[in-house]
C-alpha positions in Angstrom: 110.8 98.6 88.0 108.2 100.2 89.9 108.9 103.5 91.8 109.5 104.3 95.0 106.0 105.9 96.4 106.1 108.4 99.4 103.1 107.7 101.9 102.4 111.2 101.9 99.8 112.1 99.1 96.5 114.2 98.4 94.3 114.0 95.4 90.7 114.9 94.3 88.1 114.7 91.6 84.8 115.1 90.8 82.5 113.8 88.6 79.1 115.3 86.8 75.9 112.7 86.1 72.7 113.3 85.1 71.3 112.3 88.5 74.2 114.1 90.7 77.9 115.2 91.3 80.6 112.4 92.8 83.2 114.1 94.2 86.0 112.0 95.9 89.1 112.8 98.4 92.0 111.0 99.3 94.8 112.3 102.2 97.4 109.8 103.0 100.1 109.9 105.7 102.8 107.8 106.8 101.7 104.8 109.2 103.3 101.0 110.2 100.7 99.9 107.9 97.6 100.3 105.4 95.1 101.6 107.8 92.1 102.6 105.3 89.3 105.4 106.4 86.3 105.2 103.7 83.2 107.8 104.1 80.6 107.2 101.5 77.0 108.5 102.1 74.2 106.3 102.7 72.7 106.3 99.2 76.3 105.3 98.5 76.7 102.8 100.7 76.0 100.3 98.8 79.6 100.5 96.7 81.5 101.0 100.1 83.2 97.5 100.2 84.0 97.3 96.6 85.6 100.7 96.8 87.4 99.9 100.0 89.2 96.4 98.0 90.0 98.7 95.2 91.9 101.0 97.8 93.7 98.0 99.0 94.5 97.0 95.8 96.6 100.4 95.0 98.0 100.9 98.2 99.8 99.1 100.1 100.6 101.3 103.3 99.6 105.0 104.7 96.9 106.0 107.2 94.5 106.8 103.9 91.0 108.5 104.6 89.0 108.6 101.8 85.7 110.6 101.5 83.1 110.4 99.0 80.4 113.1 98.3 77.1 112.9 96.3 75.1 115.9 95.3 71.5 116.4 93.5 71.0 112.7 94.9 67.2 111.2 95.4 66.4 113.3 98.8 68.5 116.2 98.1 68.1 119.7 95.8 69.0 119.5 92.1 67.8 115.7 91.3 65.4 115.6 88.4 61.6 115.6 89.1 59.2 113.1 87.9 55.2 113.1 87.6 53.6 109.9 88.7 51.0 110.2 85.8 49.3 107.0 87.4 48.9 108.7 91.4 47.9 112.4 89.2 45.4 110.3 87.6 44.2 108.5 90.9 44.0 112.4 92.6 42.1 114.1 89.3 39.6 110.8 89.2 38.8 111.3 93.3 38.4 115.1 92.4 36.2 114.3 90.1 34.0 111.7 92.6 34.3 114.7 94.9 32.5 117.2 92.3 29.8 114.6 92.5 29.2 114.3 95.5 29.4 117.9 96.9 29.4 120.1 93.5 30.9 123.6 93.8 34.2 122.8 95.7 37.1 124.4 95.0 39.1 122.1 92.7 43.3 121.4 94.2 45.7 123.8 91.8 48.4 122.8 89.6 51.2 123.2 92.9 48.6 121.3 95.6 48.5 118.8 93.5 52.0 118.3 93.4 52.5 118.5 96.4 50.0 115.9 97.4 51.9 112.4 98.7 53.4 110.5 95.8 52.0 112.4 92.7 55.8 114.5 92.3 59.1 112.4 93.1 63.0 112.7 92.0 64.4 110.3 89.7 67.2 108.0 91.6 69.6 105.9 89.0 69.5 102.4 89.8 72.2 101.0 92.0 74.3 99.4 89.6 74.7 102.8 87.6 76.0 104.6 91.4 78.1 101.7 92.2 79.9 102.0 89.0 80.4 105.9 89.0 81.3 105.7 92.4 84.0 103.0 91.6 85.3 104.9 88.7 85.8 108.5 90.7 87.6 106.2 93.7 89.8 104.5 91.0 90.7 108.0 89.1 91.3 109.4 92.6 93.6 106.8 94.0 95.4 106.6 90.3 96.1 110.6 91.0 97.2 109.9 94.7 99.8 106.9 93.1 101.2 109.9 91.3 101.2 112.3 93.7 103.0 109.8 96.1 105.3 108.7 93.3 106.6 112.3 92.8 107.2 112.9 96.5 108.9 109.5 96.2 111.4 110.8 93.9 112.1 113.6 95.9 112.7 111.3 99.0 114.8 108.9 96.8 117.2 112.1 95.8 117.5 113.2 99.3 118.4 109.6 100.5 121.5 109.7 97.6 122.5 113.1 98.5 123.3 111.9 102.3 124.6 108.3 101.2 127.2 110.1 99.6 128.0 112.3 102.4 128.3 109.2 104.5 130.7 107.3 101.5 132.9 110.6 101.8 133.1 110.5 105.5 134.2 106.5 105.5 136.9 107.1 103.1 138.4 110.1 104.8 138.4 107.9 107.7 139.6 104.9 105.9 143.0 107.1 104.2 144.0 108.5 107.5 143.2 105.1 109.4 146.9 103.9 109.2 148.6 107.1 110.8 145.5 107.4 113.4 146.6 103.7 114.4 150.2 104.2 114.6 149.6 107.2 116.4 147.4 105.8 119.3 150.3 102.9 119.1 152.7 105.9 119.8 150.7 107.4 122.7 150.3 104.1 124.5 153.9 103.1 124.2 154.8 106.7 125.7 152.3 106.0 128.4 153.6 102.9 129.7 157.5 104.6 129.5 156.2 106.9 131.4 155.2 104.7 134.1 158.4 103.2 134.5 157.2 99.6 135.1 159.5 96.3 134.5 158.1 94.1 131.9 158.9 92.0 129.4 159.3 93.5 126.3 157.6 91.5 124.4 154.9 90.5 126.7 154.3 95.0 126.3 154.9 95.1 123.3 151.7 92.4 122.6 149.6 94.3 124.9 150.3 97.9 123.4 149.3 96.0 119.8 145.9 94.8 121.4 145.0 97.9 122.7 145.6 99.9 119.3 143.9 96.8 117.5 140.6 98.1 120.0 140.9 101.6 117.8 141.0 99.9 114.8 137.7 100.6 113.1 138.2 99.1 109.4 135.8 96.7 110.1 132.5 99.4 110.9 134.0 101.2 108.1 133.7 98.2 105.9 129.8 97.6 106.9 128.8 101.3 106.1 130.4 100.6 102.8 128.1 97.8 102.6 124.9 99.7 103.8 126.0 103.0 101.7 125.7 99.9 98.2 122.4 97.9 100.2 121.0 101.1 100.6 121.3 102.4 96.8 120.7 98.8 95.5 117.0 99.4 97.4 116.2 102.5 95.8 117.0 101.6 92.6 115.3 98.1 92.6 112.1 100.9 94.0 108.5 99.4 95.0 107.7 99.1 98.9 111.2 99.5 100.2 110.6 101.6 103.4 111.0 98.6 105.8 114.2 97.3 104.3 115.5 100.9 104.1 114.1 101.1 107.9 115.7 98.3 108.6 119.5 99.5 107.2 118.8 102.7 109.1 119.5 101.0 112.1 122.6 99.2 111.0 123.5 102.7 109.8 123.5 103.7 113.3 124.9 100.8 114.9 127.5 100.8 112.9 128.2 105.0 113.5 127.8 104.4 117.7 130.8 101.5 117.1 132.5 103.7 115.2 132.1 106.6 117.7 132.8 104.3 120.6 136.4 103.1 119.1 137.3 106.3 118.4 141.1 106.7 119.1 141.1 110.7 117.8 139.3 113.9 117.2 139.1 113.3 113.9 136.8 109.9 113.6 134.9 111.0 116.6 133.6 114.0 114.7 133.5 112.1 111.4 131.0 109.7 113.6 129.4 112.4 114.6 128.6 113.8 111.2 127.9 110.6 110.2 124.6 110.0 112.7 123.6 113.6 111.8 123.3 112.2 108.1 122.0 109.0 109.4 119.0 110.6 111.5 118.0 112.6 108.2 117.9 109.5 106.1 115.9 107.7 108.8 113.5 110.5 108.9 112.8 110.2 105.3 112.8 106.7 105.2 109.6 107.0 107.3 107.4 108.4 104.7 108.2 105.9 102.1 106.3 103.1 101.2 
């Protein structure tokens, strides 16, 4: 069963070579979809695509920006210096001709020479060997993030349980008082009509007083929450990418809540309704951030 992941994540690493230091970010925040960021430097750039497939591979949504670093690189301070022994021995052997032709010249010292055009270079790995390091910093990196967002997923998933079962004790306070609310209302709409004094049949009022309680009769929208409360935990415990179904049962949530408000035949469900879509809203703004 693979866990729930949060969309929210950071991780880093870094990794010494002889010919540099990799050092790798990754942010991610919550977004519709996997929209992937990927900054690599140009000596880098080369490993760009294969990095960005194994991004895709571990993720599977998040606004993700991922930067890559090299340092002591080929062009850059702290890569390891080379003597092109064949240009030194090309400069020393025009010297020479030099001290044939005009004798008594100053001869180039050890740092001139050096410095002259191709004779001093810094080593650069071959591309393979960057591609690979590169590839293995991304894949540590993202492995770390997977954590990161795994832990923040549990988190989510123990929030999400502590308001489903606010929500379950809130439908079955309803649900044991919904017989007396019911008769009630039928009470209060039979005094009503007395109280107007009208001639009708009796039965023909007594069949319209019983349709007009019916109306308050919310067991079915306490039924469906029932449902949703069981969908809901079913979802987190089956884990994975489960943030669009649990978006989606957010919305019944509410749907379900507004009925429930909008029937409302006493105080007593209307504020249960109430407390219901203030749970409701802090589940759906969790569910956002998971994957």
């Amino acid at each position: 069963m693979p866990p729930i992941q949060s969309m929210t994540g950071f991780a880093r690493a870094e990794a010494v070579h002889p010919w540099g230091t990799l050092s790798c970010e990754i942010r991610s925040v919550n977004h519709r979809y996997l929209e992937l960021q990927l900054r690599v430097p140009e000596a880098l750039r080369h490993a760009e695509h294969a990095s960005r497939e194994l991004l895709r591979e571990r993720l599977g949504r998040g606004k993700v920006d991922c930067s890559v670093r090299l340092q002591g690189s080929a062009g850059s301070e702290g890569g390891a210096l080379r003597v092109d022994e064949d240009r030194l021995a090309q400069l020393l052997s025009a010297c020479a001709r030099i001290d044939v032709v005009a004798p008594g010249l100053a001869r180039p010292t050890t740092l001139e020479m050096l410095a002259w055009p191709g004779v001093l270079a810094e080593e650069a790995p071959d591309a393979d060997t960057t591609a690979g390091a590169m590839l293995a910093l991304v894949e540590r990196t993202a492995r770390e993030l997977v954590e990161a967002r795994e832990r923040e997923g549990a988190r989510l998933a123990a929030l999400l349980a502590q308001r489903l079962s606010g929500i379950e004790e809130l439908v079955a306070t309803v649900r044991q008082r919904l017989p007396e609310l019911i008769a009630g209302h039928r009470d209060r709409l039979a005094q009503r009509v007395a109280e107007l004094a009208v001639q009708a049949e009796p039965e023909r009022l007594a069949q319209e007083i019983a349709l007009l309680a019916a109306r308050g009769d919310v067991a079915e929208e306490l039924d469906r929450l029932s449902v949703h409360v069981g969908e809901t935990r079913r979802s987190l415990a089956a884990g994975g990418a489960c943030g669009r179904r649990l978006d989606f049962l957010m919305q019944e949530f509410n749907r379900e809540a507004n009925t429930l408000s909008s029937k409302s035949v006493a105080a007593e469900t209307t504020q249960a309704a109430v407390d219901m879509k203030v749970l409701i809203e802090q589940m759906r703004e969790q569910v956002q951030n998971i994957e």
